[in-house]
N, CA, C and O atoms as CSV, one atom per row, in Angstrom:
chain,resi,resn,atom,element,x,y,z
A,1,UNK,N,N,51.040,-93.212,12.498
A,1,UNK,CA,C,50.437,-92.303,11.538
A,1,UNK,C,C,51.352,-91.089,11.422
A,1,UNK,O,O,51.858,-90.502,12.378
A,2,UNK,N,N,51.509,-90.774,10.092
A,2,UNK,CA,C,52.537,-89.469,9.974
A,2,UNK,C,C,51.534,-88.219,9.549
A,2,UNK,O,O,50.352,-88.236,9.206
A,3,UNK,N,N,52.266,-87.371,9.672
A,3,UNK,CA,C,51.693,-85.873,8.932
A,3,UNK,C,C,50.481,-86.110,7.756
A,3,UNK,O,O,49.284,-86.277,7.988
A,4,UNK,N,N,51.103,-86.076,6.514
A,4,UNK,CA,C,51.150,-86.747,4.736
A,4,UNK,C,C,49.746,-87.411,5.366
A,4,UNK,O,O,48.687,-86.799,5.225
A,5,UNK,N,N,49.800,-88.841,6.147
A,5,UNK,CA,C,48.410,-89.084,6.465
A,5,UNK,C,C,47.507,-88.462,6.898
A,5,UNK,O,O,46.353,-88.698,6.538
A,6,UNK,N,N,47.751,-87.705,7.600
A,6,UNK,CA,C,46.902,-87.174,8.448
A,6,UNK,C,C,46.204,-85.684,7.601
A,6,UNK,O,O,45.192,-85.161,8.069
A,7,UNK,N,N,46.746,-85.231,6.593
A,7,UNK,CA,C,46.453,-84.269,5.643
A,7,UNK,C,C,45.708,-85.085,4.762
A,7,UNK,O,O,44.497,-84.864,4.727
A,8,UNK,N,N,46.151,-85.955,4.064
A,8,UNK,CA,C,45.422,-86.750,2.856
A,8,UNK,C,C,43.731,-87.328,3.492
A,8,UNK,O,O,42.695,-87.468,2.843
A,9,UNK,N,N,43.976,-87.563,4.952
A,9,UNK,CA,C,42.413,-88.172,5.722
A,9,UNK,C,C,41.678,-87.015,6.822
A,9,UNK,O,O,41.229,-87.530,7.845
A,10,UNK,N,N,41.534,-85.636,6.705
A,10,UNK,CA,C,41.914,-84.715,7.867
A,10,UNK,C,C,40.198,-84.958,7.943
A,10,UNK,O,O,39.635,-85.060,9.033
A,11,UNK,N,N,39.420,-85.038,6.578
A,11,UNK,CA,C,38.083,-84.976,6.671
A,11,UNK,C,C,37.578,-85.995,7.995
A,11,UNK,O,O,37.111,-85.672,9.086
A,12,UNK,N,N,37.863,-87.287,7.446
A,12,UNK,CA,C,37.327,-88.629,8.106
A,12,UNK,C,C,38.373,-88.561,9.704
A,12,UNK,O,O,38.050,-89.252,10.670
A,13,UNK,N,N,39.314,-87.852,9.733
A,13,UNK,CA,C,39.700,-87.526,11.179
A,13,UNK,C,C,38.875,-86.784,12.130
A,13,UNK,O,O,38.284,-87.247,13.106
A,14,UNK,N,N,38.907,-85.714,11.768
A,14,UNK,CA,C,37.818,-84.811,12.375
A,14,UNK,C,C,36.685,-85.437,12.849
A,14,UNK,O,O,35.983,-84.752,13.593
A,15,UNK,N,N,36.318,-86.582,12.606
A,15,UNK,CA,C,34.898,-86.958,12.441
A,15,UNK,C,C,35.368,-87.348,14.165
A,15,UNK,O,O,35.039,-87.045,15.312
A,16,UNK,N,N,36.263,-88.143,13.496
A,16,UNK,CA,C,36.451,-88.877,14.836
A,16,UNK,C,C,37.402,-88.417,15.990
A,16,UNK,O,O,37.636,-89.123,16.971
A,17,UNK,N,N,38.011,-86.976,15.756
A,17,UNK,CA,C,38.349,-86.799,16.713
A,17,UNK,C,C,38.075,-85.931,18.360
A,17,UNK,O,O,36.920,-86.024,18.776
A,18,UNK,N,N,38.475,-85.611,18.717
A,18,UNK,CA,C,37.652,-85.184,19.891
A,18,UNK,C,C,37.759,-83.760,20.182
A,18,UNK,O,O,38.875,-83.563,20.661
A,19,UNK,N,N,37.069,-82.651,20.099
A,19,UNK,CA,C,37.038,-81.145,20.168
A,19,UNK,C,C,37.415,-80.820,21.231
A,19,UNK,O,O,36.749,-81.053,22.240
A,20,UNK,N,N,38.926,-80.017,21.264
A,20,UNK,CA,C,39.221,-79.468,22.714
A,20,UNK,C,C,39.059,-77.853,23.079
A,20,UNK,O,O,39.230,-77.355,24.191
A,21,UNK,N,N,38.709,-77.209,21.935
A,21,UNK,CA,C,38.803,-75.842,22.280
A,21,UNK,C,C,38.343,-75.222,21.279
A,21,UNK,O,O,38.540,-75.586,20.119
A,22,UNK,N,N,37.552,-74.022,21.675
A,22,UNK,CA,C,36.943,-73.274,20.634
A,22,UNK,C,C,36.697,-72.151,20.742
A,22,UNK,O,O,36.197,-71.735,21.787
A,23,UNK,N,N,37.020,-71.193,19.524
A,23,UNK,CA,C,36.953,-69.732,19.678
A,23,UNK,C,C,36.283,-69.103,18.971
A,23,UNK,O,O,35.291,-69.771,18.680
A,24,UNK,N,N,36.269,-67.863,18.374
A,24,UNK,CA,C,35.534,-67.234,17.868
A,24,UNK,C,C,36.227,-67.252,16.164
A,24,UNK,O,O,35.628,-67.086,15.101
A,25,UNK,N,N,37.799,-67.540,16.433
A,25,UNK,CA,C,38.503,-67.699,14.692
A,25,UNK,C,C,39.172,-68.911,14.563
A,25,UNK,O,O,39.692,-68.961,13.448
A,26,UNK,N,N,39.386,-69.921,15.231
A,26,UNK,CA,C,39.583,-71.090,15.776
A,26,UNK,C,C,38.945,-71.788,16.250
A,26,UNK,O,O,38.318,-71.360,17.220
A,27,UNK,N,N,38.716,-73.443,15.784
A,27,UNK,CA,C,38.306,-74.787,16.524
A,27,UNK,C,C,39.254,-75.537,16.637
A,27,UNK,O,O,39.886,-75.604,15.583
A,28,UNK,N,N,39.929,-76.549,17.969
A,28,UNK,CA,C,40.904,-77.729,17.811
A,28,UNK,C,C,40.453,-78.395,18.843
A,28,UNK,O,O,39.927,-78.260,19.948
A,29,UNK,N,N,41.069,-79.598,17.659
A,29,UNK,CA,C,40.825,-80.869,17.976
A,29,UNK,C,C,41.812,-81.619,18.339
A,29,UNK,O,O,42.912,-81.066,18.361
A,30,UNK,N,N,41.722,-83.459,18.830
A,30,UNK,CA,C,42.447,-83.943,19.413
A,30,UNK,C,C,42.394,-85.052,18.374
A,30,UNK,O,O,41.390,-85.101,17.664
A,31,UNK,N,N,43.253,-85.847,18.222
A,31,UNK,CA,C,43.296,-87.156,17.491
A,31,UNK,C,C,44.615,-88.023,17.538
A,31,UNK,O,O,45.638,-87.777,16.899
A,32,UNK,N,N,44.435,-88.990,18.328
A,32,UNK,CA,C,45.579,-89.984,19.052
A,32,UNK,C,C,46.571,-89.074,19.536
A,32,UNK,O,O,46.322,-88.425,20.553
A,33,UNK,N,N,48.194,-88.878,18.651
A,33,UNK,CA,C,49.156,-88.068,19.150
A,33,UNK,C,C,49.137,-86.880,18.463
A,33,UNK,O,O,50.191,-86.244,18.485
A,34,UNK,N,N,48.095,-86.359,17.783
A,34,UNK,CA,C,47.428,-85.213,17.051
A,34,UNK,C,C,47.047,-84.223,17.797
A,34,UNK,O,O,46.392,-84.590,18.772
A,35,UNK,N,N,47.292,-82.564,17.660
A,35,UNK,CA,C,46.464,-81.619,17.785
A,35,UNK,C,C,46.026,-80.785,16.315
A,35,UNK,O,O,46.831,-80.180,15.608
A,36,UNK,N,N,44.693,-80.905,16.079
A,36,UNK,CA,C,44.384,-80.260,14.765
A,36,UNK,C,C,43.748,-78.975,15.100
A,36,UNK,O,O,42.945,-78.845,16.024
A,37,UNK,N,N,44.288,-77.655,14.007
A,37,UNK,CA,C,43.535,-76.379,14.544
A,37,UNK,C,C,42.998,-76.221,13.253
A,37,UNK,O,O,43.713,-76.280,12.253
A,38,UNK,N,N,41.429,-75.967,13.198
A,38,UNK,CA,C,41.160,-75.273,11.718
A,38,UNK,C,C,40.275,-73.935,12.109
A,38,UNK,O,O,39.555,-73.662,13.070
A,39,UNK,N,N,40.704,-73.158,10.795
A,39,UNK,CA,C,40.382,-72.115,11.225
A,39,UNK,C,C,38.905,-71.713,10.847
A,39,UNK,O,O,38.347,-72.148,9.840
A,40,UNK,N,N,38.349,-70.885,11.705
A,40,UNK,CA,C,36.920,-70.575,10.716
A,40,UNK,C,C,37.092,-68.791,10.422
A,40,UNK,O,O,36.049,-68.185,10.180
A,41,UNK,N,N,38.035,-68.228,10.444
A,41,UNK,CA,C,38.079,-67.146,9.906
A,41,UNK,C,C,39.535,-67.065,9.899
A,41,UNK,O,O,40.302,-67.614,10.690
A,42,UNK,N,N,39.884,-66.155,8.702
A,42,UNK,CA,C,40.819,-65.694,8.198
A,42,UNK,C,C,42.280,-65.065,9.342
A,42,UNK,O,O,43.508,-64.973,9.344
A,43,UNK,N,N,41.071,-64.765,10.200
A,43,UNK,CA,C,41.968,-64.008,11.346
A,43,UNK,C,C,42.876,-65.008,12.026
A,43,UNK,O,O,44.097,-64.935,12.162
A,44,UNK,N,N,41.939,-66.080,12.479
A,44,UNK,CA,C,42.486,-67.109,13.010
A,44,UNK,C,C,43.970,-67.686,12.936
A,44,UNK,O,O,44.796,-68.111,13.744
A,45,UNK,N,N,43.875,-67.448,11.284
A,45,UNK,CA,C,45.430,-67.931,10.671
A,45,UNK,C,C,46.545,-66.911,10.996
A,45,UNK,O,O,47.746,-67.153,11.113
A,46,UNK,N,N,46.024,-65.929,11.099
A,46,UNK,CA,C,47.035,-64.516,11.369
A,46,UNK,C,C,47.510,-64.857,12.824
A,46,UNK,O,O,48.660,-64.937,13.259
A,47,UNK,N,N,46.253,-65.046,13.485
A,47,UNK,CA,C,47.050,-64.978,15.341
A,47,UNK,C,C,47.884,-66.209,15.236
A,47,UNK,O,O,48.962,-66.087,15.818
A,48,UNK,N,N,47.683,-67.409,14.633
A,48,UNK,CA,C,48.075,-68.643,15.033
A,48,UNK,C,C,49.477,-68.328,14.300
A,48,UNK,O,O,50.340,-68.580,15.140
A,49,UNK,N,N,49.992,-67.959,13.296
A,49,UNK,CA,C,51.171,-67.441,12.628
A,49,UNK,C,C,51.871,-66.719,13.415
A,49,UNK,O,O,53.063,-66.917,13.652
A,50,UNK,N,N,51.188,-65.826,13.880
A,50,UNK,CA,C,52.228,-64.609,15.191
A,50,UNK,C,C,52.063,-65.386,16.329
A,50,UNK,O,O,52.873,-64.821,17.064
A,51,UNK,N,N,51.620,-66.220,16.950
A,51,UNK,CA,C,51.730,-66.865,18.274
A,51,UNK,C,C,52.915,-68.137,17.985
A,51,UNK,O,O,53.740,-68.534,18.809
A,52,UNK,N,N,52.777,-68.513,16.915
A,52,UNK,CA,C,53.979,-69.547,16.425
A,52,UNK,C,C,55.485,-68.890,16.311
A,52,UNK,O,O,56.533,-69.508,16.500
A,53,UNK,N,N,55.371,-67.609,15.987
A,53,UNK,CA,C,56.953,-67.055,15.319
A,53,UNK,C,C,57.329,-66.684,16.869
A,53,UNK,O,O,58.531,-66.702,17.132
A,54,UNK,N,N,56.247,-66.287,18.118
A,54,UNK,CA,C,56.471,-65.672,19.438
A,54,UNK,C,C,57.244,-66.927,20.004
A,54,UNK,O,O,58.433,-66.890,20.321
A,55,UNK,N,N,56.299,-68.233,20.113
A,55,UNK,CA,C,56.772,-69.057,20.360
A,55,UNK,C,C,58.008,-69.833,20.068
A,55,UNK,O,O,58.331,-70.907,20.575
A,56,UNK,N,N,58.867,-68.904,18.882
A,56,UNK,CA,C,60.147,-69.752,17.925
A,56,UNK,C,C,60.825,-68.745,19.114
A,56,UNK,O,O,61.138,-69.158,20.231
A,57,UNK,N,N,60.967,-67.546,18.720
A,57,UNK,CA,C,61.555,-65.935,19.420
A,57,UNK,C,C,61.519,-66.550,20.882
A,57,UNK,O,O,62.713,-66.416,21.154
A,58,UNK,N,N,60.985,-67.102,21.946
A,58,UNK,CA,C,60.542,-67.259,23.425
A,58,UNK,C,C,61.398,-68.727,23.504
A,58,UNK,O,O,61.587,-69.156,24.642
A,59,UNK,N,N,61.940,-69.544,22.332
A,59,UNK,CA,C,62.794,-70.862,22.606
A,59,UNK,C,C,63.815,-70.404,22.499
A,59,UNK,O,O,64.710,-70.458,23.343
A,60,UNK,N,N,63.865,-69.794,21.286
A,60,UNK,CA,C,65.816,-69.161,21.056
A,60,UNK,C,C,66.075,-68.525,22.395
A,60,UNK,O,O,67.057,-68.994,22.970
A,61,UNK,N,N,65.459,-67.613,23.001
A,61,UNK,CA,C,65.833,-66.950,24.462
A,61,UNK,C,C,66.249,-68.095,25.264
A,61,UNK,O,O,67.415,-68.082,25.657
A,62,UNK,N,N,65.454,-69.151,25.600
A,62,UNK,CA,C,65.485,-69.675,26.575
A,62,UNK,C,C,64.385,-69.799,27.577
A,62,UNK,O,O,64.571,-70.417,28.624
């Protein structure tokens, strides 16, 4: 299963996949070699954006 799939079916995934963590602007899930994050508030997308660019900045270092 690629990406493209996994966007075009995210509804009928969810159904079936398995909830690993949950926050107050964030829910994620698990699905085969999948981690799905959706957000339930706006904020959510903001931290997950700055924890991603930290995480680019924290590889280039080393």
């Amino acid at each position: 299963m690629n990406i493209s799939t996994v966007v075009e079916h995210i509804e009928d995934l969810l159904k079936q996949a398995e909830m690993i963590g949950i926050g107050s602007t964030r829910k994620v899930y698990r699905f085969e070699n999948f981690v799905i994050k959706t957000f339930l508030h706006p904020i959510g997308y903001a931290q997950s954006k700055i924890e991603y660019e930290m995480y680019q900045t924290l590889g280039m270092k080393g």
